[in-house]
Backbone as JSON, one array per atom type, in Angstrom:
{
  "sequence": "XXXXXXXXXXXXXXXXXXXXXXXXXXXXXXXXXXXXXXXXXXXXXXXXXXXXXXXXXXXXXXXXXXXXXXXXXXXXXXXXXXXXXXXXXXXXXXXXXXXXXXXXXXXXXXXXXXXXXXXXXXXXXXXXXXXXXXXXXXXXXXXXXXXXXXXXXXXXXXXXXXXXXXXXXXXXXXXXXXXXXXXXXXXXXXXXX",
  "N": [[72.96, 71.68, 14.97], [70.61, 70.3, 16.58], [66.93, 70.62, 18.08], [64.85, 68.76, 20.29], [61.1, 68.47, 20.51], [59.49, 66.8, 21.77], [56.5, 66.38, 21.34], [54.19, 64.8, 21.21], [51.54, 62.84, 22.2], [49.64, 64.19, 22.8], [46.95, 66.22, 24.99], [43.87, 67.35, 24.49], [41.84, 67.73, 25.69], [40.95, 69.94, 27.53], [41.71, 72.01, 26.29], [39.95, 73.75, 24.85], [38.68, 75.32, 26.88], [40.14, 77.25, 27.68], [40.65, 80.72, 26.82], [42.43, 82.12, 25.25], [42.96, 80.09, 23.32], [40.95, 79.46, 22.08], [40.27, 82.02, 21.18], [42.08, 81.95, 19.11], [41.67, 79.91, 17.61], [39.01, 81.84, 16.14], [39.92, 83.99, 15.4], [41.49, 82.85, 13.34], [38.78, 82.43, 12.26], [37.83, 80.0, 12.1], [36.05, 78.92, 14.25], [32.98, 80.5, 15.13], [32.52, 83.81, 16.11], [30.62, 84.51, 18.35], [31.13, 81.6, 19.28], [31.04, 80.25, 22.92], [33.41, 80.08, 25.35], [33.66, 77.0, 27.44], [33.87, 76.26, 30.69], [34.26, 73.26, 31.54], [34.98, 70.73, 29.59], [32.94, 68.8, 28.8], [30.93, 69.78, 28.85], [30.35, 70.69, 26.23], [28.63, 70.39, 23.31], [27.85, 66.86, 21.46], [28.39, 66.8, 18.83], [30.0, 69.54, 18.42], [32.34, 68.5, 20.0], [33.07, 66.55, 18.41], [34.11, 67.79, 16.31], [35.97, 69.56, 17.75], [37.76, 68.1, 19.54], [38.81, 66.3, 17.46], [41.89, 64.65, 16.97], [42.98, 64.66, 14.15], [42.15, 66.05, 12.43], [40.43, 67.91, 13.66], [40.06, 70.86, 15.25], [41.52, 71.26, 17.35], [43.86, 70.14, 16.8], [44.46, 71.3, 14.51], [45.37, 73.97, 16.25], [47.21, 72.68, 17.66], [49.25, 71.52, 14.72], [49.89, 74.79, 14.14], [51.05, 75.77, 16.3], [53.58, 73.59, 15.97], [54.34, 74.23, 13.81], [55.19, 77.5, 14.69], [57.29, 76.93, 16.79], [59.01, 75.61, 15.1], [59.7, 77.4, 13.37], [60.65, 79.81, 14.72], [62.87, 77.81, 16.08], [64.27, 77.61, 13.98], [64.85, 80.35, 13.51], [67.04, 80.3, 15.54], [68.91, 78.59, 14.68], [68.65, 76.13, 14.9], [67.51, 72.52, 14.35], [64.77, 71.6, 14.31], [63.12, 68.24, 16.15], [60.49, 66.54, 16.24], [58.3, 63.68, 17.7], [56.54, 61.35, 15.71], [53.44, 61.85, 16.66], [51.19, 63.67, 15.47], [49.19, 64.48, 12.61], [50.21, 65.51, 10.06], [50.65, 68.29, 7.27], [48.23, 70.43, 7.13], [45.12, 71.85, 5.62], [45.48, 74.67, 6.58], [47.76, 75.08, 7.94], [51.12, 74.72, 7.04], [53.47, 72.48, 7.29], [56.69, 72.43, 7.28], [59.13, 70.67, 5.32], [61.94, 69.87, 5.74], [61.54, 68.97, 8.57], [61.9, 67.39, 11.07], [61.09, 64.15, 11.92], [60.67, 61.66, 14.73], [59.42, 58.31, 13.76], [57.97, 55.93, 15.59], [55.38, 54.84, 15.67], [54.68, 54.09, 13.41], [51.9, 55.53, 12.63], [50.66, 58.28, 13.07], [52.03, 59.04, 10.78], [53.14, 57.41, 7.64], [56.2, 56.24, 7.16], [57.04, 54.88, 5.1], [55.04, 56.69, 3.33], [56.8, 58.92, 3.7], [59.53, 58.96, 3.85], [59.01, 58.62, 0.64], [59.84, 61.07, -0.71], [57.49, 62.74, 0.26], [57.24, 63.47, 2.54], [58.84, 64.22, 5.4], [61.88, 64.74, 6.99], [63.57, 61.71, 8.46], [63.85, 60.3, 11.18], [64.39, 56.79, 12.33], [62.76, 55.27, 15.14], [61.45, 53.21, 15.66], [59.47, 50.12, 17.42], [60.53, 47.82, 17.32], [63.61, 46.15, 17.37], [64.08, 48.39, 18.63], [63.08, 49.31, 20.77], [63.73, 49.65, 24.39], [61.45, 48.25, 26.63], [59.32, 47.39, 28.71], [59.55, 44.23, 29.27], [60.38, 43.72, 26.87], [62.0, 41.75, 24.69], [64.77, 41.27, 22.6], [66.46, 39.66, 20.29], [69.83, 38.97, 20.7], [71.01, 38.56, 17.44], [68.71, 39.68, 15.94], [69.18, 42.88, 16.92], [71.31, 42.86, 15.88], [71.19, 43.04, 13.55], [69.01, 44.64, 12.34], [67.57, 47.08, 10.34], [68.37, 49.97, 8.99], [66.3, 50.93, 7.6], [64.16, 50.16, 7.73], [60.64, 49.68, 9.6], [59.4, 48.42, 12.2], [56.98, 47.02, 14.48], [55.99, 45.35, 17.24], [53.2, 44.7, 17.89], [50.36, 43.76, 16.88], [48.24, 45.25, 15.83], [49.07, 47.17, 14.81], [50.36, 49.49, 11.49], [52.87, 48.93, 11.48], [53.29, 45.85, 12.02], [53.64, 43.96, 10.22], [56.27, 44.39, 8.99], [57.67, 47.53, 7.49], [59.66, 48.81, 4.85], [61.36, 50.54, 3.37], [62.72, 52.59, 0.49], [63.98, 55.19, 0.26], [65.5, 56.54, -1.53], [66.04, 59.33, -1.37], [67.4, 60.27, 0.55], [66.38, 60.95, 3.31], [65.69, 59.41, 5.73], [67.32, 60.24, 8.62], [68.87, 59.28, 10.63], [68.58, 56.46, 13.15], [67.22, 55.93, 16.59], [67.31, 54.75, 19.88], [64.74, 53.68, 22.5], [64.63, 53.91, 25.99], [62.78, 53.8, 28.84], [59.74, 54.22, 31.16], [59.91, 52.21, 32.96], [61.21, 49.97, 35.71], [64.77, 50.46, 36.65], [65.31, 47.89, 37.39], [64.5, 45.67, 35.21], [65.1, 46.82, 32.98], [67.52, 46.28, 32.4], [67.38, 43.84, 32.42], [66.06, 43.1, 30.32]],
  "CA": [[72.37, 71.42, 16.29], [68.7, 69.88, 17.08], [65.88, 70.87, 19.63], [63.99, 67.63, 20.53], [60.27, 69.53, 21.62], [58.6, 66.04, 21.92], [55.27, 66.94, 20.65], [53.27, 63.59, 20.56], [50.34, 62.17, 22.92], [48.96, 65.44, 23.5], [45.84, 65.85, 25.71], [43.18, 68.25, 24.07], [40.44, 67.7, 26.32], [40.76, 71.3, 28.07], [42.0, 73.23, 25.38], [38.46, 74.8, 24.09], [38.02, 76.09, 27.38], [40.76, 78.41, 27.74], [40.01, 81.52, 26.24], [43.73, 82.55, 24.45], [42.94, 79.23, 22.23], [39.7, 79.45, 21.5], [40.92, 83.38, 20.33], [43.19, 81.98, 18.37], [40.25, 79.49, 16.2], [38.08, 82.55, 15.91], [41.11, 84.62, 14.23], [41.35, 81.88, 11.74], [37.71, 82.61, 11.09], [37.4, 78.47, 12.32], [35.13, 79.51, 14.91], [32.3, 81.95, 14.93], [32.3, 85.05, 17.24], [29.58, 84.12, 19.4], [30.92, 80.73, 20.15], [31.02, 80.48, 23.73], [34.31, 79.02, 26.22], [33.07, 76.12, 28.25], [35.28, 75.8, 31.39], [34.44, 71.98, 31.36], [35.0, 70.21, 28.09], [32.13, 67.59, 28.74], [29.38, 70.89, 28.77], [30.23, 71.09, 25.09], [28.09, 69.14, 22.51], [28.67, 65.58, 20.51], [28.92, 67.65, 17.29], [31.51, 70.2, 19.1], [33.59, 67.77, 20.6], [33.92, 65.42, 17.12], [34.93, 68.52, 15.45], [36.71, 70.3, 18.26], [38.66, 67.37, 19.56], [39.93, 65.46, 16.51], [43.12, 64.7, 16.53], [43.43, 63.91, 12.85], [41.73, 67.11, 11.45], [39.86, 68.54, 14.08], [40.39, 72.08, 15.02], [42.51, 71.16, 18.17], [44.5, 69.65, 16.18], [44.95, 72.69, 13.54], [46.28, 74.58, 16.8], [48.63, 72.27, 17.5], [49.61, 72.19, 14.04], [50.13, 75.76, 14.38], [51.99, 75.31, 17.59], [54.63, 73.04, 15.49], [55.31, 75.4, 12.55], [55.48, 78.47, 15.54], [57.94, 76.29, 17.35], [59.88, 75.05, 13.8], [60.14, 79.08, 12.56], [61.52, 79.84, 16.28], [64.2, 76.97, 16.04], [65.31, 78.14, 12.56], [65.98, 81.62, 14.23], [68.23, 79.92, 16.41], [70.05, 77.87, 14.15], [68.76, 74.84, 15.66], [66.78, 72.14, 13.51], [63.26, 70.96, 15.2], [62.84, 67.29, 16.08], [59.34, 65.78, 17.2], [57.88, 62.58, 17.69], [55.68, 61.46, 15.01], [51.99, 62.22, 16.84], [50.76, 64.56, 14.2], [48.19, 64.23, 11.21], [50.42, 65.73, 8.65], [50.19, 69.4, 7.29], [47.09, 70.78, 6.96], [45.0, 73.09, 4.35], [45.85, 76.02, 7.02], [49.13, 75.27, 8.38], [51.65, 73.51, 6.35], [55.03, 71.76, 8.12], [58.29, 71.91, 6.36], [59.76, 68.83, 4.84], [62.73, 69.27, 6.33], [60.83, 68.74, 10.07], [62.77, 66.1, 11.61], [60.07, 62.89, 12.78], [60.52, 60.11, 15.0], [58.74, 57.45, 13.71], [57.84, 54.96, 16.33], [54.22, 53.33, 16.11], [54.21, 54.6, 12.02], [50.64, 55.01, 12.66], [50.71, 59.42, 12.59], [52.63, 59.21, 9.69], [53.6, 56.58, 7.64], [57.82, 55.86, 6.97], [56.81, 54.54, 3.11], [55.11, 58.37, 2.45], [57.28, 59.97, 4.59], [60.36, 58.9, 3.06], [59.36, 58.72, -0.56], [59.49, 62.13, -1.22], [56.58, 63.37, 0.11], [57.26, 64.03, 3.72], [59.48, 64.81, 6.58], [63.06, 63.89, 7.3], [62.78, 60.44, 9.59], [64.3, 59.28, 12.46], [64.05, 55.76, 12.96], [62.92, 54.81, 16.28], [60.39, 51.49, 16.5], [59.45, 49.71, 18.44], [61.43, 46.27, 17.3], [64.0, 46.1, 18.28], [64.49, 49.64, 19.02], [62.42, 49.98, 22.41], [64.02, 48.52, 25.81], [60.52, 48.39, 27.41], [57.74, 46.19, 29.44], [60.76, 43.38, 29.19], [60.43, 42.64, 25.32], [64.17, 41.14, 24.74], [65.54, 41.51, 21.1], [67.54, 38.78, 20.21], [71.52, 39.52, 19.57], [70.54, 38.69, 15.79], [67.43, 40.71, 15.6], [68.86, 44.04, 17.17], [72.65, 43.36, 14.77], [70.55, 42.53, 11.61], [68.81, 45.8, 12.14], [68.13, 48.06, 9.57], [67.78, 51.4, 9.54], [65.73, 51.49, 6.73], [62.91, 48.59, 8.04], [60.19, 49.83, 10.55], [59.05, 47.03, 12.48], [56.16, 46.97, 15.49], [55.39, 43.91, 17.71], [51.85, 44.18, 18.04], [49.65, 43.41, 15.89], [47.54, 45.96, 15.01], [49.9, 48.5, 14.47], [50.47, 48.62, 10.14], [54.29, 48.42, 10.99], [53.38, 45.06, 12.36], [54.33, 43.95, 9.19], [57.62, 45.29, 8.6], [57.52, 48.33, 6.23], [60.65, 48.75, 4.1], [61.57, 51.93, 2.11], [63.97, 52.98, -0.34], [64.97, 56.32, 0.89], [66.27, 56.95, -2.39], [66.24, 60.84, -1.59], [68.12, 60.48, 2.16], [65.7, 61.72, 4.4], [66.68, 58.85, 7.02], [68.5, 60.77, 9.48], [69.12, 57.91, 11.83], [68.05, 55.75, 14.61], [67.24, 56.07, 18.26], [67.2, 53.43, 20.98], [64.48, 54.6, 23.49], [64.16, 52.81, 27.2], [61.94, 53.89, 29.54], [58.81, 53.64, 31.72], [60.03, 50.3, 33.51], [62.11, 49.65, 36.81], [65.68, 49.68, 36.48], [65.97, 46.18, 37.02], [63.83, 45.26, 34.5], [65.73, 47.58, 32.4], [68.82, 45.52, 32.65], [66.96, 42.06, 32.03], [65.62, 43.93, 28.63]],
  "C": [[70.87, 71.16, 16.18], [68.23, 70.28, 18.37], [64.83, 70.16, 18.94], [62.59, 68.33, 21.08], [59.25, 68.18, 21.69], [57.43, 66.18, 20.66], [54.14, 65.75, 20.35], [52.56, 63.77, 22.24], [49.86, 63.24, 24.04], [47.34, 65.34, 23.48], [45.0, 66.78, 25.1], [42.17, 68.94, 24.7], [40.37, 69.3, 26.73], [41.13, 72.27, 27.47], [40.73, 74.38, 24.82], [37.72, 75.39, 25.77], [39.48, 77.16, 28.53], [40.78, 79.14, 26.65], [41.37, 81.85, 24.84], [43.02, 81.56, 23.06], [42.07, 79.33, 21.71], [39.6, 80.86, 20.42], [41.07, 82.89, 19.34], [42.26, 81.57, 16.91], [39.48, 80.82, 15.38], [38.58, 83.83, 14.7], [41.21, 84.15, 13.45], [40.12, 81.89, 11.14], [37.1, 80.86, 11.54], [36.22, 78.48, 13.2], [34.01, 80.67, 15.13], [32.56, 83.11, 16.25], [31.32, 84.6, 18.43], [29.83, 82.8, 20.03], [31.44, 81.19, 22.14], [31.92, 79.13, 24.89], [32.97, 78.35, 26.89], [33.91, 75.83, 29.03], [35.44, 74.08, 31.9], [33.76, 71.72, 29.77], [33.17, 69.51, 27.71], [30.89, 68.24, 28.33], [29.55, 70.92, 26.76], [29.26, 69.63, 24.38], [28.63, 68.04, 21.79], [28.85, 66.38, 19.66], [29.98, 68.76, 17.81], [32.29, 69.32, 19.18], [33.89, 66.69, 19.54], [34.5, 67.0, 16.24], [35.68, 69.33, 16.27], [37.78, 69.52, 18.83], [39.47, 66.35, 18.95], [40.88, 65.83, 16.38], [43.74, 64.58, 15.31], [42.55, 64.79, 12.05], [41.21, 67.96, 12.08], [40.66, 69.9, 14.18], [41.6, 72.81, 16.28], [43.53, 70.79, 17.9], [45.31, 70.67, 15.09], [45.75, 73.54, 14.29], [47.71, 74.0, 17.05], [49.58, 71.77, 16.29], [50.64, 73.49, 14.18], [51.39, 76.24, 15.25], [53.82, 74.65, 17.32], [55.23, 74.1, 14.59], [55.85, 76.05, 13.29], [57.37, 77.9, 16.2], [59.37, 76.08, 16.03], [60.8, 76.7, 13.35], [61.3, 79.51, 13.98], [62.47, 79.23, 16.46], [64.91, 77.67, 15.19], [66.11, 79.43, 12.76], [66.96, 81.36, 15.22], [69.03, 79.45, 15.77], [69.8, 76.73, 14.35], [67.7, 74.04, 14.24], [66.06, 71.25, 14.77], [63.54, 69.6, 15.1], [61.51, 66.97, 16.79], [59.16, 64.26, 16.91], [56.55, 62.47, 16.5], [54.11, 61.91, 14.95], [51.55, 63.14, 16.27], [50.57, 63.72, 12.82], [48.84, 64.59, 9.44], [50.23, 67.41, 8.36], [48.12, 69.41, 6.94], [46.44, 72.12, 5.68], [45.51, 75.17, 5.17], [47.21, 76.32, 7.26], [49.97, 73.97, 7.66], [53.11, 73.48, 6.87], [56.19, 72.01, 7.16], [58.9, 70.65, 6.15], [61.18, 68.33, 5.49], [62.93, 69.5, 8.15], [61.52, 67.52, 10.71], [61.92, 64.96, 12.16], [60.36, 62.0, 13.0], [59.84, 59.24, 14.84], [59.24, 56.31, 14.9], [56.64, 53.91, 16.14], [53.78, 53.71, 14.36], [52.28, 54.27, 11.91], [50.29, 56.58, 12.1], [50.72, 59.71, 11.47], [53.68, 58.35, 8.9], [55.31, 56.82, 7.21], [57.5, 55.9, 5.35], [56.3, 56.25, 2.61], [55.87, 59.47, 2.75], [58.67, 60.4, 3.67], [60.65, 58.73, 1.71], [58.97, 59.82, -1.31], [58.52, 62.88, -1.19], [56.17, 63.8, 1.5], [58.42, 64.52, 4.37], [60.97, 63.96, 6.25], [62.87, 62.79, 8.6], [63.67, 60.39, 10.09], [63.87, 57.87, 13.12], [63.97, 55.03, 14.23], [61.5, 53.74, 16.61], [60.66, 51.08, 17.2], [60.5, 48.51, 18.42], [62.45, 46.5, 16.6], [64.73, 47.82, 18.87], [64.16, 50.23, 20.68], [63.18, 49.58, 23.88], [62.9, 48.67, 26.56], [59.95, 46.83, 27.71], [58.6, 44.72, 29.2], [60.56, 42.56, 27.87], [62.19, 42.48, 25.47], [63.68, 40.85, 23.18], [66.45, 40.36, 21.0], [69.2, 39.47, 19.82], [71.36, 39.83, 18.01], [69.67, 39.65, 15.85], [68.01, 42.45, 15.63], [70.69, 44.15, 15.99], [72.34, 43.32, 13.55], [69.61, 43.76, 11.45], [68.96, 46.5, 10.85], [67.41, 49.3, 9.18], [66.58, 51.84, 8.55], [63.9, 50.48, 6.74], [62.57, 49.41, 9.67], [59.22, 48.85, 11.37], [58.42, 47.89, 14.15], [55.59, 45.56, 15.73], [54.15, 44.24, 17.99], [51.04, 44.71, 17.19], [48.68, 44.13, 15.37], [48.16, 47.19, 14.89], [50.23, 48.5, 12.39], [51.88, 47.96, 10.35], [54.52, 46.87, 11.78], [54.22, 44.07, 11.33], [55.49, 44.41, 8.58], [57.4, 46.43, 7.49], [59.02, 48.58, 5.87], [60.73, 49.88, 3.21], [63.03, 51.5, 1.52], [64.86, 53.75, -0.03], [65.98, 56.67, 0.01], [66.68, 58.84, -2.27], [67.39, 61.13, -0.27], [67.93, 61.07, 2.72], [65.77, 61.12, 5.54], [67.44, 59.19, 7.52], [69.17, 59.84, 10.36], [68.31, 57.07, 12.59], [67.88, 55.96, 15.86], [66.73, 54.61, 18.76], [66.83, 54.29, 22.07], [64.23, 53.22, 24.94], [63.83, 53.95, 28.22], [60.49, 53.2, 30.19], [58.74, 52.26, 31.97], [60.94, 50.72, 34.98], [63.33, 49.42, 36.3], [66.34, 48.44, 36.16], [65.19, 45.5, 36.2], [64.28, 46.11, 32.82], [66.8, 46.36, 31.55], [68.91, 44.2, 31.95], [66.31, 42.47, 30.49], [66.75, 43.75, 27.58]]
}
């Protein structure tokens, strides 16, 4: 059994000024004692807010980290196996993920498919964007979405890397599958998708 907990295009901005979280840094020693909550983000300084709101190492980022393992250990006592969406940096020198973490790759931008799946990350779930998305009325050709393959991560726009198709081996079989996601559109625009 899986528990899906999302976990991508999380907001940070107000996290350093509730007090629990800011605890939590200061327990890790990441924070000094004396820093001081700010109940608006914006009061904090440029040098705070590049190291308190990076998503890609910062220290908001380390909680939610944290947040995933907590969440991952908590599944495992259920029996269940974690799935998130790829939005995450990767482990970290404090908190380190389990390999067998279940990740939707979608915009392989988090975390790429090629390191993911060659032995040096997560179990994948293939879900790109091409032809995997039914959104904003891209249309897939018949060919495109039966020539599919599960092992090719493909993004239509252009500055994404998987604009370029990326292609693994997946010699170890960490490809768990595929998803086909549709949302954020009108029904009838659904339909014509």
């Amino acid at each position: 059994p899986y528990f899906h907990l999302g976990a991508d295009e999380c907001d940070y901005t107000n996290l350093f000024a509730d007090p629990s979280s800011v605890q939590r840094f200061k327990d890790w020693g990441l924070l000094p004692n004396t820093f001081t909550v700010q109940q608006n983000p914006n009061n904090y300084s440029a040098q705070d807010k590049a190291t308190l709101f990076n998503n890609r190492g910062g220290w908001s980022h380390e909680l939610y980290l944290n947040y995933l393992r907590e969440m991952y250990d908590f599944m495992k006592t259920r029996g269940k196996n974690l799935i998130v969406w790829e939005g995450f940096g990767g482990s970290s020198a404090i908190t380190e993920l389990p390999k067998d973490l279940n990740v939707m790759m979608f915009d392989c931008v988090y975390n790429a498919p090629d390191v993911a799946v060659d032995g040096q990350g997560y179990n994948v779930i293939n879900a790109c964007w091409e032809p995997l998305y039914v959104i904003d009325q891209h249309k897939w050709s018949t060919e495109q979405i039966y020539s599919w393959n599960i092992k090719t991560f493909t993004n239509f726009w252009p500055t994404m890397r998987s604009f370029t198709p990326i292609v693994v081996e997946d010699k170890d079989n960490v490809i768990q599958g595929g998803q086909v996601s549709s949302w954020e559109q009108p029904e009838t625009w659904q339909i014509d998708s």
